[in-house]
LUMNUVEX-402718 format. One record per residue: residue number from 0; residue in one letter; x negated, y negated, z negated of N, C-alpha, C, O, CB in turn. Coordinates in Angstrom, 1 decimal. Atoms other than C-alpha are relative to their C-alpha. Glycine has a CB too. Layout:
   nr  rest     nxx     nyy     nzz    caxx    cayy    cazz     cxx     cyy     czz     oxx     oyy     ozz    cbxx    cbyy    cbzz
  NUM     a       X       Y       Z       X       Y       Z       X       Y       Z       X       Y       Z       X       Y       Z
...
***
This chain:
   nr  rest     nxx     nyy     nzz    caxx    cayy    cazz     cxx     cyy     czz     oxx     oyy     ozz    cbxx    cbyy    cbzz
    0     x    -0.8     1.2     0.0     0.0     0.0     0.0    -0.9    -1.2     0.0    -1.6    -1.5    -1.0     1.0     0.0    -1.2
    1     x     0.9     1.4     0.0    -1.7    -3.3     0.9     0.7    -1.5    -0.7     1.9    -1.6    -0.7    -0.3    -0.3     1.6
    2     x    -1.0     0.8     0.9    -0.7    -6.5    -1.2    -0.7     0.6    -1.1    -1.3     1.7    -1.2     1.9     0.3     0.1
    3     x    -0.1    -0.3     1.3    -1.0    -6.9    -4.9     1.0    -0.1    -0.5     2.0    -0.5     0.0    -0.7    -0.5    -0.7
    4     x    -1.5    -0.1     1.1     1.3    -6.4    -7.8     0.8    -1.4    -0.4     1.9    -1.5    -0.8    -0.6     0.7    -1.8
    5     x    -0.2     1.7     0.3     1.3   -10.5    -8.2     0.6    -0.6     1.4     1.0    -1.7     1.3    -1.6    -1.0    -0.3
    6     x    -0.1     0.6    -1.0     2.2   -10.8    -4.5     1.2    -0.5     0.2     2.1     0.1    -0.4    -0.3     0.6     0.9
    7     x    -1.4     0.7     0.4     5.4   -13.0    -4.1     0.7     0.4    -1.0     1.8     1.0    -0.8     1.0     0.0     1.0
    8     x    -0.6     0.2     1.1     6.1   -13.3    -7.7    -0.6    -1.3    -0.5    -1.7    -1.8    -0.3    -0.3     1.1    -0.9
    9     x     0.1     1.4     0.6     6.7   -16.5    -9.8    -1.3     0.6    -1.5    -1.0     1.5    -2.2     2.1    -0.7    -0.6
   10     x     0.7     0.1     0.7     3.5   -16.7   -12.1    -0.7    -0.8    -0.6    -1.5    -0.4    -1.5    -0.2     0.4     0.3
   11     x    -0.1     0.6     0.4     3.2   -19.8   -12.8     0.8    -1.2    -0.5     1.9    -1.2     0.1    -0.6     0.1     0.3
   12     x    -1.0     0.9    -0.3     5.0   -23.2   -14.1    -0.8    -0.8    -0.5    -1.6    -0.7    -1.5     1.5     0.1    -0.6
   13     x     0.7     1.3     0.2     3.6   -26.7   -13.7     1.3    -1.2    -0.8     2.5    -1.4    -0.5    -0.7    -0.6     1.8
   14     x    -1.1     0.8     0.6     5.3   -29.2   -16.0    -1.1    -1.6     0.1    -2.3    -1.8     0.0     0.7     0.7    -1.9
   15     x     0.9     1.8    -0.4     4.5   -33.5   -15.2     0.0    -0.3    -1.0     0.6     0.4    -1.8     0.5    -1.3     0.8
   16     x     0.5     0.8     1.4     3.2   -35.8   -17.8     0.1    -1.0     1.0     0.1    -1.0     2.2    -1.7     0.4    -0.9
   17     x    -0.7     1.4    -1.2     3.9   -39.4   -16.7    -1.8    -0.5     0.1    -2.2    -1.0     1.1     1.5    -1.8    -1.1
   18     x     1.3     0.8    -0.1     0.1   -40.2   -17.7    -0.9     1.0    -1.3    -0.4     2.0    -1.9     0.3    -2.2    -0.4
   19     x     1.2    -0.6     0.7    -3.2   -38.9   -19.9     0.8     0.5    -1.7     0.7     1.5    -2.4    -1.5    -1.3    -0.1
   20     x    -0.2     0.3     1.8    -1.5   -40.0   -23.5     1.2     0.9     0.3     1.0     2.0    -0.1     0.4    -2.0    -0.9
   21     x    -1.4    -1.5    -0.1     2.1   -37.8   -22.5    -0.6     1.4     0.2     0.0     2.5    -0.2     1.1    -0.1     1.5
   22     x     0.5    -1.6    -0.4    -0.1   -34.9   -21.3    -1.0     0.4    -1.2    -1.3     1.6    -1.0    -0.8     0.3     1.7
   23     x    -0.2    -0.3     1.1    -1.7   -34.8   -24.7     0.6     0.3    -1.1     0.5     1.2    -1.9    -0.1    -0.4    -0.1
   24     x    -1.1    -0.3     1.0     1.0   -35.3   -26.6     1.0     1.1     0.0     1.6     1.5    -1.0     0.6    -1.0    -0.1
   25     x    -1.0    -1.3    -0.4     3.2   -32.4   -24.9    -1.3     1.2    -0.2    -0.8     2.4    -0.2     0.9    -0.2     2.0
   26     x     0.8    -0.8     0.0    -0.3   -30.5   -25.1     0.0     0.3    -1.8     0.2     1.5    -2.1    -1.2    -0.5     0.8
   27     x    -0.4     0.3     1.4    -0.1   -31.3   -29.2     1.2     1.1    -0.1     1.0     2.2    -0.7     0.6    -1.8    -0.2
   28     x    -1.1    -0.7     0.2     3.5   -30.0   -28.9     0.1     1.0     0.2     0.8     1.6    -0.7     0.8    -0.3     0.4
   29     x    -0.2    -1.6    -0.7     3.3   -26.8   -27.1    -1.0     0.7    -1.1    -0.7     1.8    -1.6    -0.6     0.4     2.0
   30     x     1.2    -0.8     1.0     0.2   -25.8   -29.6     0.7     0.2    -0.8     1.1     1.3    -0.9    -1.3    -0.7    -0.7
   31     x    -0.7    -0.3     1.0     2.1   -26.6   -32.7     1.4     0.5    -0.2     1.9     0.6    -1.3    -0.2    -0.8    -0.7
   32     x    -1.4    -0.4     0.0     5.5   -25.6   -32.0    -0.2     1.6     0.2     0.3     2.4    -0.6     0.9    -1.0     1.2
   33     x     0.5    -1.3    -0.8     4.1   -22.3   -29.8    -0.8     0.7    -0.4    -0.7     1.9    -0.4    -0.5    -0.1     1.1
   34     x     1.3    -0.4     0.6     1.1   -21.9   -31.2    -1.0     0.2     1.9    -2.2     0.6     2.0     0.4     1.9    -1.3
   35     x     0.9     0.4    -1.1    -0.2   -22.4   -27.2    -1.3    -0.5     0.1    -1.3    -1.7    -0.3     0.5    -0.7     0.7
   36     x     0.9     0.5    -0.4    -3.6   -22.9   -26.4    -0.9    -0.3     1.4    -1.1     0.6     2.3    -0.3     0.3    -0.6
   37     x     0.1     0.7    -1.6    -5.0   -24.8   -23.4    -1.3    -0.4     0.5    -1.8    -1.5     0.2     0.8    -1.4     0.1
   38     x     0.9     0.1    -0.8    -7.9   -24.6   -21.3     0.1    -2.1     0.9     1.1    -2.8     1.3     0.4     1.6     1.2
   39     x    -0.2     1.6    -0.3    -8.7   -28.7   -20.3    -0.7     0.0     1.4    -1.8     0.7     1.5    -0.8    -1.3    -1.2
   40     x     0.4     0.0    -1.8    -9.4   -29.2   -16.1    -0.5    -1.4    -0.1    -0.6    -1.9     1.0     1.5     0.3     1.4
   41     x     0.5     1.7    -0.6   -10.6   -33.0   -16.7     1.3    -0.7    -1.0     1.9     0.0    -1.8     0.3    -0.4     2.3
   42     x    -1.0     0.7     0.5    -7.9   -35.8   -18.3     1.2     0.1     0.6     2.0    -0.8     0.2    -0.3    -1.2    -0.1
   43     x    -1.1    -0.1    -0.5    -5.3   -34.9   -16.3     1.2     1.5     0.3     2.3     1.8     0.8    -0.4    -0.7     1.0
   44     x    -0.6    -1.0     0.0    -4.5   -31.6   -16.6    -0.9     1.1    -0.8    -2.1     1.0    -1.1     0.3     0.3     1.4
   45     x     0.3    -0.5     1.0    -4.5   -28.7   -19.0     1.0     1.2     0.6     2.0     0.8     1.1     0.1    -0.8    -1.5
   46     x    -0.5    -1.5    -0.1    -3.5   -24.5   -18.3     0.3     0.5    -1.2     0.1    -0.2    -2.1    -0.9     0.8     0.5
   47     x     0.1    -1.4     1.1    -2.8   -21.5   -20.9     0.7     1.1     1.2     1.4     1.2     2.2     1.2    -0.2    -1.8
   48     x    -0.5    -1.4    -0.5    -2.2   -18.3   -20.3     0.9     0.4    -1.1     1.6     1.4    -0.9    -1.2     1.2     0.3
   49     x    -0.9    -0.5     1.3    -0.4   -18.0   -23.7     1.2    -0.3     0.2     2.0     0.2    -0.7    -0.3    -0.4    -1.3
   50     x    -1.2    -0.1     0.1     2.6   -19.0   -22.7     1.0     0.6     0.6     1.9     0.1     1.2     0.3    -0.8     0.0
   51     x    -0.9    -1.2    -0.8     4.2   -15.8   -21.5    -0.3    -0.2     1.7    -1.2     0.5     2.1     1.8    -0.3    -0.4
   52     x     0.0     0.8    -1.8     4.1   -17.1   -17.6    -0.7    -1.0    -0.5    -0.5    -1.7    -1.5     1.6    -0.7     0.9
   53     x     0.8     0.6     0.0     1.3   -18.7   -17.3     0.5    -2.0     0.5     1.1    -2.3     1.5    -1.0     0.9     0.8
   54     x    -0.4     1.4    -0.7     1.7   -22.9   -17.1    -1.1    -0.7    -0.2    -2.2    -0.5    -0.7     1.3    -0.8    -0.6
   55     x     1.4     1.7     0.1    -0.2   -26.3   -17.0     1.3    -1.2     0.0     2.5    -1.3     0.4    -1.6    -0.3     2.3
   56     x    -0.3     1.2    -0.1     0.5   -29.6   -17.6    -0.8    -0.9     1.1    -2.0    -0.6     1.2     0.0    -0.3    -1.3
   57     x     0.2     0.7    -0.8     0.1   -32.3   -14.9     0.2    -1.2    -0.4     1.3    -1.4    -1.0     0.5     0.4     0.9
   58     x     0.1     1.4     0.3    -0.7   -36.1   -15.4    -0.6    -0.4     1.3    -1.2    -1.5     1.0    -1.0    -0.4    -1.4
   59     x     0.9     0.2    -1.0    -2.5   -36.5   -11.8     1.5    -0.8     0.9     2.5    -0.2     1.4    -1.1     1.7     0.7
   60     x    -0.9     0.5    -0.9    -0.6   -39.3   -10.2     0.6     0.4     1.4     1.8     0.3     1.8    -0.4    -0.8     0.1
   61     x    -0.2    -0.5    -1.3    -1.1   -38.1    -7.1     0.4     1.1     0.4     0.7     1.1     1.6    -0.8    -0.2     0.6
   62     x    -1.0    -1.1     0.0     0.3   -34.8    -7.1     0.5     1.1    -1.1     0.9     2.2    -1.1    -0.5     0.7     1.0
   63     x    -1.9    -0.6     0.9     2.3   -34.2   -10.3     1.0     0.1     0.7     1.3    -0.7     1.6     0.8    -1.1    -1.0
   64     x    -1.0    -0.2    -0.5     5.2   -32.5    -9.3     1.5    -0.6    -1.0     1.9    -0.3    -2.1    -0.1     1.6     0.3
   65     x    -1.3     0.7     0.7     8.3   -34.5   -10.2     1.3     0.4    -1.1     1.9    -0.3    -1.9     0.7    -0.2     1.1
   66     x    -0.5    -0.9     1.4    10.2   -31.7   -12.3    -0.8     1.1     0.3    -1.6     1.2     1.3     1.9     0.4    -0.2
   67     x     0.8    -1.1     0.8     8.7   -28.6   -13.7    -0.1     1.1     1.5     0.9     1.7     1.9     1.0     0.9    -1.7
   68     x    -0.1    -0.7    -1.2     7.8   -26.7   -10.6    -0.5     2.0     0.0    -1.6     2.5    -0.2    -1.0    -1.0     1.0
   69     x     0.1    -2.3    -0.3     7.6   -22.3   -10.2    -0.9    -0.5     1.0    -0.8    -1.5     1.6     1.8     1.4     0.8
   70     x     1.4    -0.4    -0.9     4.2   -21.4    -8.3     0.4     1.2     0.2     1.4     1.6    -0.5    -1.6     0.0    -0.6
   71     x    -0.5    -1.2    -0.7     4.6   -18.4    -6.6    -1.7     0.5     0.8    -2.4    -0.2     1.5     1.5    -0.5     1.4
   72     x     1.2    -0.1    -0.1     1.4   -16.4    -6.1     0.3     1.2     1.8     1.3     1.9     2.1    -0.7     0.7    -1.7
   73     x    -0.2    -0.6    -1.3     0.8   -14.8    -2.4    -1.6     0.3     0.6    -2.6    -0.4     0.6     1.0    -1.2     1.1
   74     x     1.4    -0.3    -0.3    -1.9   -12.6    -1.0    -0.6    -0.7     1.4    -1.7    -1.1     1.8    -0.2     1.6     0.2
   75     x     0.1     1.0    -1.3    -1.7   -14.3     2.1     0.4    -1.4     0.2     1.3    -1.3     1.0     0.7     0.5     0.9
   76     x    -0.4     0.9     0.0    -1.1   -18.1     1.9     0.7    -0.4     1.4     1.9    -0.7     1.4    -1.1    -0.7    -0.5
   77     x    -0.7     0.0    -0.9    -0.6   -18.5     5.6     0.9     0.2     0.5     1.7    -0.5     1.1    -0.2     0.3     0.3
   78     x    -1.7    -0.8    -0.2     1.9   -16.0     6.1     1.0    -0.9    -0.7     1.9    -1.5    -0.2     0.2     1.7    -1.0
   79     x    -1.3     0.4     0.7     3.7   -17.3     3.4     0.7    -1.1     0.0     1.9    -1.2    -0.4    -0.1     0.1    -1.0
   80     x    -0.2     1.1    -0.6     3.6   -20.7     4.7     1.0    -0.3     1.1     1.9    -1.0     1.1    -1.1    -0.2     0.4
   81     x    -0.6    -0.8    -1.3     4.7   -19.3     8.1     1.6     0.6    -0.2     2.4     0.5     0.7    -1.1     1.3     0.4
   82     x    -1.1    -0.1     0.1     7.6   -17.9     6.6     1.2    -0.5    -0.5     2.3    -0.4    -0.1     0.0     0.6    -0.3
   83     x    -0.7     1.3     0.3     8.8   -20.4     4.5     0.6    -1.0     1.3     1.8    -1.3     1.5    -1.0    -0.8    -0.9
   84     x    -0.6     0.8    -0.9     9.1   -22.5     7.3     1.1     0.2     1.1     2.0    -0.4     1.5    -0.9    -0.4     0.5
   85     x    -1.1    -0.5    -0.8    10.6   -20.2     9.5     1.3     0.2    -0.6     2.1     0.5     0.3    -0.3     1.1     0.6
   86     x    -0.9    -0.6     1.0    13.3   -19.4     6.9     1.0    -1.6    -0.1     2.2    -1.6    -0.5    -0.9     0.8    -1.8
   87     x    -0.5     1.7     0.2    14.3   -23.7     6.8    -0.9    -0.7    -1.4    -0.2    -1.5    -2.1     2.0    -0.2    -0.3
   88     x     0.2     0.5     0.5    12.1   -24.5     4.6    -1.0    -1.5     0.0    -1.6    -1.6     1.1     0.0     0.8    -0.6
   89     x     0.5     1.3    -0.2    10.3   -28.1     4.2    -1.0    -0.3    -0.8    -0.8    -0.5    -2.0     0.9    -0.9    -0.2
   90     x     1.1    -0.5     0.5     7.0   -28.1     3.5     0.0    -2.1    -0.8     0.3    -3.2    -0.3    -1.5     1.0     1.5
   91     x     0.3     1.2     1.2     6.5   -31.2     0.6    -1.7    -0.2     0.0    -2.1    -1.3     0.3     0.6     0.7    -1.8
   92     x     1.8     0.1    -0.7     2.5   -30.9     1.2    -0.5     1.2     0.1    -0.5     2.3    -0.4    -1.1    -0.7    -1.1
   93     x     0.5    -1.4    -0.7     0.9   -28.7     3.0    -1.5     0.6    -0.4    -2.2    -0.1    -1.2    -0.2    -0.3     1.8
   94     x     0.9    -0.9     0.6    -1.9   -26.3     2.2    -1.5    -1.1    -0.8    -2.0    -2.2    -0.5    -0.5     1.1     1.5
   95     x     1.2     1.2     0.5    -4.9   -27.8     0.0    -0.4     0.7    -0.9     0.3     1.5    -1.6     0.3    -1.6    -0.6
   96     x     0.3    -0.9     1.3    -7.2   -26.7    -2.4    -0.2    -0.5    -1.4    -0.3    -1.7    -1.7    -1.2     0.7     0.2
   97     x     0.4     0.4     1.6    -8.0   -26.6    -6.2    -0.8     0.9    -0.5    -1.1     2.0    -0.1     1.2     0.0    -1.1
   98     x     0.9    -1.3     0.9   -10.1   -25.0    -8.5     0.5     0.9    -0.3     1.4     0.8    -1.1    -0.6    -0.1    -1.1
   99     x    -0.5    -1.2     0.4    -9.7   -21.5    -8.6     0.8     0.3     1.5     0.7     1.4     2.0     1.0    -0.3    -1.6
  100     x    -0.8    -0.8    -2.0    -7.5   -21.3    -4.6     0.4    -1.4     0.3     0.1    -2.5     0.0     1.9     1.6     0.0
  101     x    -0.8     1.0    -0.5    -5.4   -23.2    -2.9     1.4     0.2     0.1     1.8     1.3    -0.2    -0.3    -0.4     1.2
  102     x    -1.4    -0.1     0.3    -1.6   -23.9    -2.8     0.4    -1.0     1.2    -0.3    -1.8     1.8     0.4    -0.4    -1.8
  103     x    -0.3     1.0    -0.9     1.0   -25.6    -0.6     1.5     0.3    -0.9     2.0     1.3    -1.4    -0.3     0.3     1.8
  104     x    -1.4     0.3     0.5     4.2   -27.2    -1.9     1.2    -0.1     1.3     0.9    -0.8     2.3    -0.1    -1.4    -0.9
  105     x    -0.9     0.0    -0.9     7.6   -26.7     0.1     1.5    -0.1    -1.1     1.6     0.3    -2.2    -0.2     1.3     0.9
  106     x    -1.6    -0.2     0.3    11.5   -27.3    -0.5     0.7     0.7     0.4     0.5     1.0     1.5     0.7    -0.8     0.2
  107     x    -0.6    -0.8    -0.5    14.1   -25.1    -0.3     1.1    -0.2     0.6     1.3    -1.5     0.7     0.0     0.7    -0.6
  108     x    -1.1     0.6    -0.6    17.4   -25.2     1.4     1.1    -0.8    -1.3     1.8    -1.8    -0.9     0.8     1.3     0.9
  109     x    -0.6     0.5     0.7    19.1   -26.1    -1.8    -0.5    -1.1    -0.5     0.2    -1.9    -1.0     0.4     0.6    -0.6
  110     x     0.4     1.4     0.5    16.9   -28.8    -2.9    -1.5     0.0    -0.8    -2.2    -1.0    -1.1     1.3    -0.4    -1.1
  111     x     0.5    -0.3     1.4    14.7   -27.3    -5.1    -1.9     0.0     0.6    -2.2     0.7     1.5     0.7     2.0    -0.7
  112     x     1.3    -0.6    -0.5    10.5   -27.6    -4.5    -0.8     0.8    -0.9    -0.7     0.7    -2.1    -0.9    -1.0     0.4
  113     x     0.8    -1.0     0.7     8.1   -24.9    -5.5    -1.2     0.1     0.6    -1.4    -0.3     1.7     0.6     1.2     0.0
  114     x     1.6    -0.2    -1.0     4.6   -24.2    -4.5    -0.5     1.6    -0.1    -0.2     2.5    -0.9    -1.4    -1.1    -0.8
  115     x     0.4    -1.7    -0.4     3.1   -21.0    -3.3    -1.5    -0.2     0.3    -2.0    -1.0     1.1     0.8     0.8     1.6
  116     x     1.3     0.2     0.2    -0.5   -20.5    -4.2    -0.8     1.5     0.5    -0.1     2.5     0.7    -0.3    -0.5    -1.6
  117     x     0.6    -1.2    -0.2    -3.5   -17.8    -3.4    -1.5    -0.4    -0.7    -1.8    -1.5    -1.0    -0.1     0.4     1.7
  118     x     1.2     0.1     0.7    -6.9   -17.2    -5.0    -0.9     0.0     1.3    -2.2    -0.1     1.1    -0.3     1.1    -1.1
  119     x     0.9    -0.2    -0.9    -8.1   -16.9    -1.6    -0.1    -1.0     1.3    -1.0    -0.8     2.1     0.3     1.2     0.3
***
């Protein structure tokens, strides 16, 4: 069987911070409420893996996602790109990388955007 066990499944969730001092302070919150702890990418963003489904917080003006957005992990980024679109969907920004892979954000027919990422 080719594909992994992660392949189009939701595995992560990005949540926005309006700026540095909110993505602290919700980083504060998730620790002591959760007991979450968070890997720091720079002042603008912060991961865990402790919180069941892995998430991050986002403060990065420029592509914070506007509400709490589902990542969707894919062994093939392309493809999955490719299908989304063919399917109606509307690509919100297109492929780009980050540390660790790359990802591309799209909308769906009801409204909703999500991003679909790969390690590769």
């Amino acid at each position: 069987m080719q594909g992994s066990n992660r392949n189009n499944r939701i595995e992560y969730v990005e949540f926005p911070a309006p700026d540095a001092v909110a993505l602290a302070k919700a980083k504060e919150f998730y620790g002591r409420v959760f007991g979450w702890q968070y890997k720091d990418w720079g002042a603008d963003y912060v991961d865990t893996q402790s919180s069941g489904v892995a998430s991050g917080i986002n403060s990065d003006s420029s592509h914070r996602p506007r509400q709490p957005l589902a990542v969707i992990f894919a062994d093939n980024l392309e493809t999955a790109r490719t299908n989304a679109v063919a399917a109606g969907a509307k690509l919100s920004r297109d492929i780009f990388s980050f540390p660790g892979g790359r990802r591309f954000h799209f909308v769906d027919p009801a409204g909703v955007e999500l991003a679909v990422w790969s390690d590769k």
